[in-house]
C-alpha positions, 0 to 999 in steps of 0.5 A, spaced: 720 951 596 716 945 593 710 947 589 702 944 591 701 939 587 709 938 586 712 931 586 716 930 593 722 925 594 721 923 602 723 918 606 717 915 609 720 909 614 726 905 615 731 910 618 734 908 625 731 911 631 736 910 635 740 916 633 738 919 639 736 917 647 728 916 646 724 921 651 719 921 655 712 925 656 711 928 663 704 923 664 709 917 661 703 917 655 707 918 650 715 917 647 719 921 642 724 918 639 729 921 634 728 918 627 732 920 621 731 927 619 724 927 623 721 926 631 717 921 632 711 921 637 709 914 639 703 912 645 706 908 650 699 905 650 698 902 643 704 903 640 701 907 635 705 912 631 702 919 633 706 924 630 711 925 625 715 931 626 720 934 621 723 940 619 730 939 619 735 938 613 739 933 616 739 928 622 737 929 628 742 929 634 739 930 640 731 931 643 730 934 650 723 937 653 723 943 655 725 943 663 720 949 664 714 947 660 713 939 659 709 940 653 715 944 648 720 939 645 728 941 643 731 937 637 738 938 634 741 936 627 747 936 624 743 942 620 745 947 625 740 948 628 736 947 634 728 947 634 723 948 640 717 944 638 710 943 641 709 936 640 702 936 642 699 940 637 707 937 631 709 945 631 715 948 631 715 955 636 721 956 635 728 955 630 735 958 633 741 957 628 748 956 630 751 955 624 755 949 626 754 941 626 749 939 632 752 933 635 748 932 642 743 936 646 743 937 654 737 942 657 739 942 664 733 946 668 738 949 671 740 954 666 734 958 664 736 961 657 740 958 655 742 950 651 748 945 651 751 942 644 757 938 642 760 941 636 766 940 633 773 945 633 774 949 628 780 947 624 782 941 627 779 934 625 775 929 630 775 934 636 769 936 639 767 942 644 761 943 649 758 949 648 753 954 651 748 957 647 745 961 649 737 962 646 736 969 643 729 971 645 725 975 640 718 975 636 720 972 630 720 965 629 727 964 625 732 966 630 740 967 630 743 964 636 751 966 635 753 967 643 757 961 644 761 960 651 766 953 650 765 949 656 769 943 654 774 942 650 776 935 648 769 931 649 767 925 644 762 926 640 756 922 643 751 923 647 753 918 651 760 922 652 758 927 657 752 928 663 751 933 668 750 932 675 746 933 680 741 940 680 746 942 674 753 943 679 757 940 674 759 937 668 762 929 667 765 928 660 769 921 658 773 920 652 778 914 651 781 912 658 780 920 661 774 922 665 773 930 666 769 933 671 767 942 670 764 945 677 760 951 673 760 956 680 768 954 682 770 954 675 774 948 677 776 942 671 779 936 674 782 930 670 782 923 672 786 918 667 785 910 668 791 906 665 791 905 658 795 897 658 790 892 656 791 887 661 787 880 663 783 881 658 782 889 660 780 895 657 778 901 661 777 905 655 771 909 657 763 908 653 758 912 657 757 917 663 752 918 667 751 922 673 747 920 680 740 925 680 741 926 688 748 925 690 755 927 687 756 920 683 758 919 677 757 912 673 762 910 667 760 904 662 768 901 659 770 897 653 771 891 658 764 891 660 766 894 668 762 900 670 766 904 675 762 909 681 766 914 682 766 918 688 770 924 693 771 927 685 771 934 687 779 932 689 784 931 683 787 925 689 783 923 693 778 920 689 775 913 690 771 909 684 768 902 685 767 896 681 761 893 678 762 888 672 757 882 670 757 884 662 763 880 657 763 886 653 763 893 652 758 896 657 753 900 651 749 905 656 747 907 663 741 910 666 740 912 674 732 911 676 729 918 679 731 917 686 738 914 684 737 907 688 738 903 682 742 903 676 741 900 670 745 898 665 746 894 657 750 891 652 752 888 647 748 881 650 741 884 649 740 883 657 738 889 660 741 888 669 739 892 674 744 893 680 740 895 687 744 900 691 750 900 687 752 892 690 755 887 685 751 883 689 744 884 689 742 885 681 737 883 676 736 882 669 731 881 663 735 877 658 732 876 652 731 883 649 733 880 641 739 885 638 745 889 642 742 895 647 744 902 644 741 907 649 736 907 656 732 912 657 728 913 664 721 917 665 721 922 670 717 919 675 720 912 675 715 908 672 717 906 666 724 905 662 726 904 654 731 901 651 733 902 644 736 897 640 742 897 633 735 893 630 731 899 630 726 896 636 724 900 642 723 896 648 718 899 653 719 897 660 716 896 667 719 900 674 719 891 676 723 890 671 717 886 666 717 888 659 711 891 657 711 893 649 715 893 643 715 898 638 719 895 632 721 899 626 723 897 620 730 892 621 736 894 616 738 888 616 747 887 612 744 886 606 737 885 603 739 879 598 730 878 597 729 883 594 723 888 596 716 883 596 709 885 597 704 881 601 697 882 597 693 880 604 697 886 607 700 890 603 707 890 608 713 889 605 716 884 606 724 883 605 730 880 609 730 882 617 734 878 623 738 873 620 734 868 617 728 871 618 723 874 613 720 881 616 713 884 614 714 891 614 707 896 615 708 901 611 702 906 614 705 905 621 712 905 619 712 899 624 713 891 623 707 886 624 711 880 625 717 876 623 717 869 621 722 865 621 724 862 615 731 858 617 728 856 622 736 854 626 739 859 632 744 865 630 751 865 631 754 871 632 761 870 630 765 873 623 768 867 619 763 863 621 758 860 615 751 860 616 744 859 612 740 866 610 735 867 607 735 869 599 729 870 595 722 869 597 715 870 592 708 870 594 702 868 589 697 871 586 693 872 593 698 871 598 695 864 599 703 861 598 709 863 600 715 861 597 722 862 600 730 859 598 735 859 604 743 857 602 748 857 606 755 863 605 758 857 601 760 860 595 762 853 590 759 848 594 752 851 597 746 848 601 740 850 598 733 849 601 726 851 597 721 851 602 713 853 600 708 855 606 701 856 606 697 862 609 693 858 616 686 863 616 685 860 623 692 861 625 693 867 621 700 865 619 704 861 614 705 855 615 711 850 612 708 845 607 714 842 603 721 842 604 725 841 598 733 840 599 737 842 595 732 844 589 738 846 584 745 844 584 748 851 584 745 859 587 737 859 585 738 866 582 730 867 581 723 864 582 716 867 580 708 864 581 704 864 576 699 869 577 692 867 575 687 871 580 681 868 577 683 860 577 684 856 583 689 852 586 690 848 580 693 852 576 698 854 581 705 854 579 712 855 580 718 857 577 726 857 579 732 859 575 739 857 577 746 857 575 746 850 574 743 852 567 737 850 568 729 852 571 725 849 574 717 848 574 715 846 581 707 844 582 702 841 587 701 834 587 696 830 592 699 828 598 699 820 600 703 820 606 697 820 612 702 821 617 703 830 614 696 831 615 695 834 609 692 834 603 698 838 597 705 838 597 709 840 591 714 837 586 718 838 580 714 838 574 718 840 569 726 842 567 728 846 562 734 849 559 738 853 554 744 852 550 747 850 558 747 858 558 746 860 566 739 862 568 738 869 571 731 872 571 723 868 568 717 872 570 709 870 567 706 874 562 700 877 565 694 870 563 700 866 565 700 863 558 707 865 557 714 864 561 720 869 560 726 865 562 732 869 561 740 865 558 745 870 560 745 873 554 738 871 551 731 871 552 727 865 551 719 864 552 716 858 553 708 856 553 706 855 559 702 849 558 706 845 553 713 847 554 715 849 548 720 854 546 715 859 542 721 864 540 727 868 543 730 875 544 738 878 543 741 884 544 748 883 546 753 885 548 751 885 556 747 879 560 740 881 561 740 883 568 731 884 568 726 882 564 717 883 566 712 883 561 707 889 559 700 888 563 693 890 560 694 894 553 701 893 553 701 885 555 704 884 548 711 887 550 716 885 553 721 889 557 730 888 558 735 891 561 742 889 561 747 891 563 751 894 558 746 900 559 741 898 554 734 897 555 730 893 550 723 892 548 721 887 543 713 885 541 712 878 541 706 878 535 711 880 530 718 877 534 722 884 534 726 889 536 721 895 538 725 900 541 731 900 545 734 905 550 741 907 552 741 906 560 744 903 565 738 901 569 738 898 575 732 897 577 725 895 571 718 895 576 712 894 573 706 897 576 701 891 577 695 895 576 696 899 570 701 899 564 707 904 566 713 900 568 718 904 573 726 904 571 731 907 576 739 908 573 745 910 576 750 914 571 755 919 574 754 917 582 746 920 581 739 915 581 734 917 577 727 915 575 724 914 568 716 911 569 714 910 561 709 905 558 711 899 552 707 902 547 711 908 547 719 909 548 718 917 550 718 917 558 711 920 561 715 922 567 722 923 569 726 925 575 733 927 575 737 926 581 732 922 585 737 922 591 743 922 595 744 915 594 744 910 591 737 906 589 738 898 590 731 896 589 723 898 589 716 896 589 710 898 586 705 897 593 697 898 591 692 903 594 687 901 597 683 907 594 685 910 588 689 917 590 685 923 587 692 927 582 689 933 579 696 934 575 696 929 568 703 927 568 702 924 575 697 920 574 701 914 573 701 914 581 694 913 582 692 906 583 699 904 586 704 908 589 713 907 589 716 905 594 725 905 593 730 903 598 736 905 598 744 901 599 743 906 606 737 902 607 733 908 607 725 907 605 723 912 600 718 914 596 714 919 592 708 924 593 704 930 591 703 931 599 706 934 604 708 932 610 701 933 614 696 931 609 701 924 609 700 923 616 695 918 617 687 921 621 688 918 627 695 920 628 693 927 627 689 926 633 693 927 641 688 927 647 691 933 650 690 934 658 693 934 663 700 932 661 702 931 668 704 925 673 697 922 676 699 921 682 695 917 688 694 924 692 691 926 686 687 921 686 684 923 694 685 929 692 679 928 686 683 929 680 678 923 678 677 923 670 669 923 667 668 915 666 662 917 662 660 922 657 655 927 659 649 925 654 649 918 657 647 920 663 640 917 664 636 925 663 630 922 668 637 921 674 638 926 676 645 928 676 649 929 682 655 934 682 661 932 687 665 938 689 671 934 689 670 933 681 670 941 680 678 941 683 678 947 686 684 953 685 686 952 692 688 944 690 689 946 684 695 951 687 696 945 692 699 941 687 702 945 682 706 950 687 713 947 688 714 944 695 719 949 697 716 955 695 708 953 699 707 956 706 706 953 712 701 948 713 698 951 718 696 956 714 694 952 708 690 948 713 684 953 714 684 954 706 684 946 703 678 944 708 673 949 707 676 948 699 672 941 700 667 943 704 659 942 700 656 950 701 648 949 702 645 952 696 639 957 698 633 954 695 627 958 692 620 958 696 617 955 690 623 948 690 621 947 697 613 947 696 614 942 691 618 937 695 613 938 701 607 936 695 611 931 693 613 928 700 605 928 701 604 925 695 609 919 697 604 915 698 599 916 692 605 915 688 606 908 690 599 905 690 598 908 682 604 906 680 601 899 677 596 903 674 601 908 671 605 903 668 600 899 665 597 906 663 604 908 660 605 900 657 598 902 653 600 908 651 607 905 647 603 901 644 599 905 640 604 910 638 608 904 636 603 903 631 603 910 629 610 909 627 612 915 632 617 914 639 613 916 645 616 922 649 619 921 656 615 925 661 618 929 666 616 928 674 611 935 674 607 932 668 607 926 671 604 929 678 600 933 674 597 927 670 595 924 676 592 928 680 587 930 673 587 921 674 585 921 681 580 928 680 572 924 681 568 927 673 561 922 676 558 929 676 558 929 668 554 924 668 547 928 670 548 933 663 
């Protein structure tokens, strides 16, 4: 157990939430999505990510509701267990351990107490058995389940591989080019095998299963991209399949909708086709869906259907076959040549997504804000093929300028493009400002604004490192073309170099006053004003591999890794050598709001962390075995309000936080907070009611949802209850009872009418009086309501001016203030 207060390792985002098939909640509110080690709970409505569940230790496999309570959740894991959520509340009920590997899931409603698992044989590599296990019941929460009954031998490991049928008759499992199908009451295994010669282009490896929900059909998806009906499979002979085929590739998921009359189905084309009836000929589609199907989920009435793509997005879509939302996660990209940047209006990340686009990844939602598109040419999937991508990018001080350099996968001779964007406020978005053609005649290895948050646009600057042993200084310059319609534009000021060393690294002290530009070898450090060379640092062997100045009390060292393992720290008031330190560091992160700098090793195939200031060559913090894998980059990303640290030795985190990410692509980072006290407030907040489908015989039926709350209602109107609101226990009984188990109608006729019945309510002699004297006074009232209104206009103003707020008076004050208005006091006047 971690200690409060204790520092944690967690993954906060980045994790492919496609590891399972997405499901739907009962009401079709909300979608939970495999992701990582944790299950997430998004809105359907907004997107939002409500829940973040977690508990298990490894990948989560396979999620499931509860076919016998719509409100619990199963998860598996390659932990070995199998976890009972309640997903409303982020809970876990129950945990049951098998023991082995979990690799898929299946809760059909037809076994009551018990689950279905992919594990693997015992003793014998890549085979994999389906299982049942059956959940013990007992009072605590941690429980063995060790009763395993072997279904299946010989199944894939995928989801994907394996379906029931209809009411949970049988079993379907594929693998290879062999289809076999277990009746559970016969205890009956037949097996179907297609050829296994490649033939015009053919491959009948099977990809997928699927099973009809009301008809003994069985749908199989194929490397070819065909995909097969099978029929009559109750006889190992006389079988019968059909043949639909419109995908060029491998058929990656199928899905049946609830009553089975279409099909549906997705591929390697990022188009999702609907087939009707099972008929090659009638068929729809919705193309355009970005990246590659991986998984389609339907929900249980029907109206909605997901996809989940390999770029970590999840497609929400209409029964019509309309898209309707996307909920795109962070994008893992083949490699993230950009390196990690925040945006300083948002506070994203901001790092390498599709193929030459730039993704601004939101780290409170773990959801992507936008793409921009950076390269600006369409992508084309084909190995061997050389194509431009996106390389480095850097933001100003204030997020007004965005700096961006693409080159093509030429090795010797590159095709370089420097591109500055500015921040349109009306169109909130960057937009291009100048484009340099091949700014340096070999890789740009590194560029960095000067960042001077007090001065304007004037002082900005620019600076580009090559391997053209040169750098660069680009600044802004009026812009005479009219036909640009714009006022600036950048170009090249100033070009400097070192001994024809290859330029590697160059980073601004923090006034700007100052450039470090690193040579191989060298670090020299050039006045920002004049350009002179003011001194320059060694400390062989090794090429310096990272370089960043100290900020506020430490802004006059100067810090460097190379990568023969040292880091160095050198003063520049005295031009010496003040430290040095026998690492192999891979990442050096300063914090931009305090001193602390962040350096991550690797020795030994283990990542750790050592957080120290210049001024002081002893670390204030050290974390040994940081994670699994190996860290590849980091980001200090400020707070927007300083984090309130009781312990002394995790102070350095106050002001900004640390982000890591890994050569897995996994976003990690490090908190005093448990997972719950992480999680934003809105989403620790579900609107819990009835998580069932509204239908429109509910609706008729009065199922209505309040529309306004009950201290908005006018207190002088008076409030008019509908018995059709109050749902009575006979509609209620209605509606809930399963249809097969309900009497006759005839019987319920008599009990559902009087149900809707208004009953007469006995009213006391004194209400009946009262209405009579009102009805009596009906026409009182109207002559006096002029005198009345003026009389109440009167009265407001006086009290107004007594800085009070008058009080409403009830309809008996106001006809007993009538009554003493209309009484005649003449006779007072004799006195």
């Amino acid at each position: 157990m971690v200690s409060p207060g204790a520092l944690r390792v967690v993954r906060c985002g980045g994790s492919a939430l496609r590891g399972a098939r997405a499901v739907f909640s009962a009401d079709c509110r909300y979608l939970l999505c495999a992701s990582g080690d944790f299950v997430k709970v998004y809105s359907v409505n907004t997107e939002e990510t409500l829940r973040l569940m977690g508990g298990h230790a490894d990948l989560v496999t396979g999620i499931q509701l509860n076919p016998h309570n719509h409100m619990q959740l199963y998860s598996s894991s390659l932990d070995g267990t199998i976890k009972l959520w309640d997903f409303m509340d982020g809970i876990p009920i129950k945990t049951f351990t098998v023991g082995s590997k979990l690799l898929a899931l299946y809760t059909p409603a037809s076994a009551e107490d018990s689950v279905f698992v992919v594990i693997p044989k015992k003793g014998e590599r890549d085979t994999f058995q389906l299982v049942s296990v059956k959940l013990t019941k007992g009072a605590g929460q941690d429980l063995e389940a060790k009763e395993l009954s072997v279904v299946l031998d010989g199944v894939g490991a995928s989801m994907k591989h394996i379906a029931f049928g209809r009411e949970g008759a049988y079993v379907a499992s594929v693998k290879d080019v062999n289809l076999q199908v277990y009746f559970f009451k016969r205890k009956l295994l037949n097996r179907f095998s297609l050829s296994t010669m490649k033939t015009k282009g053919g491959d009948n490896h099977f990809s997928c299963v699927v099973c009809h929900p009301t008809e003994d059909c069985i749908a199989t998806g194929h490397a070819d991209g065909k995909i097969r009906l099978w029929r009559n499979f109750h006889h190992r002979k006389e079988y019968t399949y059909s043949t639909l085929h419109w995908h060029h590739d491998i058929v990656m998921d199928l899905a049946f909708s609830v009553e089975g009359t279409r099909l549906l189905s997705g591929g390697v084309e990022s188009v999702l086709v609907q087939w009707h009836n099972e008929s090659s000929c009638q068929k729809d589609f919705l193309p355009r869906l970005g990246s590659p199907i991986e998984y389609i989920s339907m929900s249980s009435d029907g109206a909605l259907c997901c996809t989940l793509h390999t770029d970590n997005r999840i497609t929400i879509i209409n029964s019509n076959l309309r898209f309707s939302r996307s909920i795109q996660g962070l994008i893992k990209s083949r490699d993230v040549k950009t390196g990690l940047a925040v945006d300083p209006r948002t506070k994203a990340l901001v790092l390498n997504g599709e193929p030459g686009h730039l993704q601004f990844y939101s780290l409170q939602s773990d959801q992507q804000l936008f793409s921009l598109d950076i390269v600006q040419r369409q992508y084309i999937h084909q190995a061997g093929l050389k194509q431009s991508d996106l390389v480095k990018v850097a933001f100003s001080a204030q997020g007004t300028w965005l700096a961006t350099v693409e080159e093509s996968e030429e090795v010797t001779d590159p095709e370089l493009q420097l591109k500055l964007w500015f921040y349109h406020e009306e169109m909130q978005s960057f937009q291009l400002n100048t484009r340099i053609n091949t700014p340096h005649d070999n890789h740009i290895t590194d560029m960095c604004f000067r960042d001077m948050d007090e001065l304007g646009d004037d002082s900005l600057i620019l600076v580009t490192t090559g391997r053209d042993c040169v750098f660069k200084v680009w600044v802004m310059v009026e812009d005479t073309d009219p036909e640009t319609q714009q006022s600036v534009s950048w170009s090249c000021d100033f070009v400097g170099s070192y001994h024809n060393y290859q330029a590697t690294n160059c980073c601004f002290s923090e006034d700007g006053s100052l450039l470090a530009v690193s040579f191989e070898e060298t670090v020299t450090v050039w006045d920002s004003l004049t350009w002179d060379l003011k001194c320059t640092f060694c400390h062989p062997p090794g090429n310096i591999r990272n370089i960043c100045f100290g900020r506020l009390t430490c802004s006059k060292y100067l810090i460097g890794a190379t990568d023969y393992g040292f880091l160095c720290c050198w003063n520049l008031l005295t031009c010496a050598l003040e430290w040095s330190a026998h690492l192999n560091v891979v990442v050096l992160q300063p914090d931009p709001l305090s001193e602390h700098i962040a350096a991550v090793s690797w020795l030994s195939k283990e990542s750790s962390l050592f957080v120290f200031k210049p001024n002081e060559p002893r670390p204030i913090y050290i974390q040994r075995n940081l994670c699994k894998e190996k860290i590849l980059l980091a980001a200090f990303v400020p707070r927007d309000e300083p984090e309130i640290i009781s312990s002394e030795k995790y102070l350095w985190l106050r002001k900004s936080q640390l982000f890591f990410l890994t050569d897995t692509q996994e976003l990690m980072t490090l908190s005093t907070k448990s997972l719950e006290e992480r999680l934003t407030p809105s989403s620790k907040q579900l609107a819990v009611e009835e998580s069932l489908p509204v239908t429109p015989f509910s609706l008729l039926l009065g199922k209505h949802r309040h529309q306004q709350a009950q201290e908005d209602i006018d207190p002088g109107k008076p409030v008019v209850h509908n018995k059709q609101e109050q749902a009575s226990p006979a509609v209620k009984e209605l509606l809930h009872t399963p249809a097969h188990i309900l009497p006759s109608a005839s019987f319920l006729c008599t009990i559902f009418i009087n149900s809707l019945l208004i009953s007469k309510e006995n009213k006391s002699a004194e209400e009946v009086a009262d209405e009579v004297e009102m009805e009596s006074e009906k026409a009182e009232d109207d002559s006096d309501e002029e005198d009345a209104t003026e009389m109440e206009q009167e009265d407001t103003s006086h009290m107004e001016l007594l800085g009070e707020m008058t009080c409403k008076l009830s309809k008996s004050q106001e006809k007993e203030l009538r009554k003493i208005r209309k009484t005649d006091y003449s006779w007072i006047s004799a006195f």
